[in-house]
C-alpha positions as CSV (number, residue, x, y, z in Angstrom):
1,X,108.7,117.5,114.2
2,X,107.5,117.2,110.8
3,X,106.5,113.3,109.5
4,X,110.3,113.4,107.6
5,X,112.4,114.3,110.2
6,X,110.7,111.3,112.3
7,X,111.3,108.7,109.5
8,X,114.6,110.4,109.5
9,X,114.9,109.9,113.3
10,X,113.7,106.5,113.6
11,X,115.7,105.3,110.6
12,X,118.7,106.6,112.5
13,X,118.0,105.6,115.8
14,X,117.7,101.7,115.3
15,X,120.6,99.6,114.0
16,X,117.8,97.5,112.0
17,X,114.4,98.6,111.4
18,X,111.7,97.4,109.0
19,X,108.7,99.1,107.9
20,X,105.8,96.8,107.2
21,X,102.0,96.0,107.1
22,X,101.5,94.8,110.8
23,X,103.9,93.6,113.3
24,X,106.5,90.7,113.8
25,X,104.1,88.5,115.7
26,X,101.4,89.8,113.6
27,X,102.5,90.7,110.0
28,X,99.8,91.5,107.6
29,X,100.7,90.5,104.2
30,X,102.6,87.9,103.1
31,X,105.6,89.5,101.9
32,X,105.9,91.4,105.7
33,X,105.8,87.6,107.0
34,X,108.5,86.5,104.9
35,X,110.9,89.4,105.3
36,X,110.5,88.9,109.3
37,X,111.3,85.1,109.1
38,X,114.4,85.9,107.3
39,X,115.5,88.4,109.9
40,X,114.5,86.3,112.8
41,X,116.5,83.3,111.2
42,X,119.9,85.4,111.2
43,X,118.9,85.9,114.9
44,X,118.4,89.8,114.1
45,X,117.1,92.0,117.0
46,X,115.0,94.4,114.8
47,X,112.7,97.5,115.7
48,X,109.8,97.6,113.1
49,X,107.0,100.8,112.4
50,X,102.9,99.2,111.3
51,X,102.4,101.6,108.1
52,X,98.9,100.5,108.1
53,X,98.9,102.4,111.9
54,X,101.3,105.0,110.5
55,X,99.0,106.3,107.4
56,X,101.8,110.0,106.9
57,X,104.7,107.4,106.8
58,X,103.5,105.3,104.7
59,X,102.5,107.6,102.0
60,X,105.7,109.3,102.5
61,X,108.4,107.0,102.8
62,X,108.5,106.0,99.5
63,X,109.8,109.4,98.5
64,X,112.5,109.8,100.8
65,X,113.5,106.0,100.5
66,X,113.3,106.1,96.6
67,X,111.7,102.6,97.3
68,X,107.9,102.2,96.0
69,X,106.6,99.4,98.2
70,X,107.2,97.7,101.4
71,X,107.8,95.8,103.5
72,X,111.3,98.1,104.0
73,X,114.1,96.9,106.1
74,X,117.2,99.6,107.1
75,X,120.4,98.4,108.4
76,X,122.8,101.0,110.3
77,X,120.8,104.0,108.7
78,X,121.1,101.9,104.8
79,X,118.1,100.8,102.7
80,X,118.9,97.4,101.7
81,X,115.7,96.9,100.4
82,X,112.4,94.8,100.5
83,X,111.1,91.1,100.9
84,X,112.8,90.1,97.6
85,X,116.1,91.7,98.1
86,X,116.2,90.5,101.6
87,X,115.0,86.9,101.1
88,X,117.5,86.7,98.2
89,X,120.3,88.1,100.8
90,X,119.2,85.4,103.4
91,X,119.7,82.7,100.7
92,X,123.0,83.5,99.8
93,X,124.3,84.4,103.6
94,X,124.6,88.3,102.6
95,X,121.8,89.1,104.9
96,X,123.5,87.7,107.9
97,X,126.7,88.9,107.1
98,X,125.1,92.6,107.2
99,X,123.1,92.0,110.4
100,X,126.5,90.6,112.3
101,X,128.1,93.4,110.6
102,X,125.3,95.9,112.5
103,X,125.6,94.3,115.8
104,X,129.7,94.4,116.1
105,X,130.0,98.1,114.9
């Protein structure tokens, strides 16, 4: 399986999945922490992927996302984007409109 039909498979195979620097209990970066506390505050069950474990998906995500930086959070297959898209979402209620929307289809 070549490293794009993996982020292919694992972007497909979780209902919400974030790519990040670290892990949820242990995020790496600032902008990782923040885009977790937003999804654990609309009570999202989330899958993530460490790109600083994961060097091949981190250099080539970007490309096949058309998104430059990360953290990187996917909802039902969709990029909706990174810690300022998402903590923007959370603030307005979008964010947990999209995540209830996930767990009831």
């Amino acid at each position: 399986m070549s490293i794009e039909e993996k982020i292919a498979s694992q972007i497909k195979d979780n209902e919400i999945l974030i790519y990040m620097k670290g892990s949820p209990y242990e995020p790496k970066c600032g902008f990782s922490a923040k885009t977790v506390q937003a999804l654990i505050e609309c009570g999202a069950e989330f899958s993530y992927v460490d790109i600083l474990e994961n060097q091949e998906i981190r250099q080539t995500l970007p490309s096949i996302s058309e998104w430059p930086t990360f953290p990187q959070v996917f909802v039902k297959g969709d990029l909706i984007g990174g810690c300022d898209i998402v903590t923007e979402m959370h603030e307005t209620g979008e964010l947990q409109a999209a995540i209830d929307k996930a767990a009831n289809s």
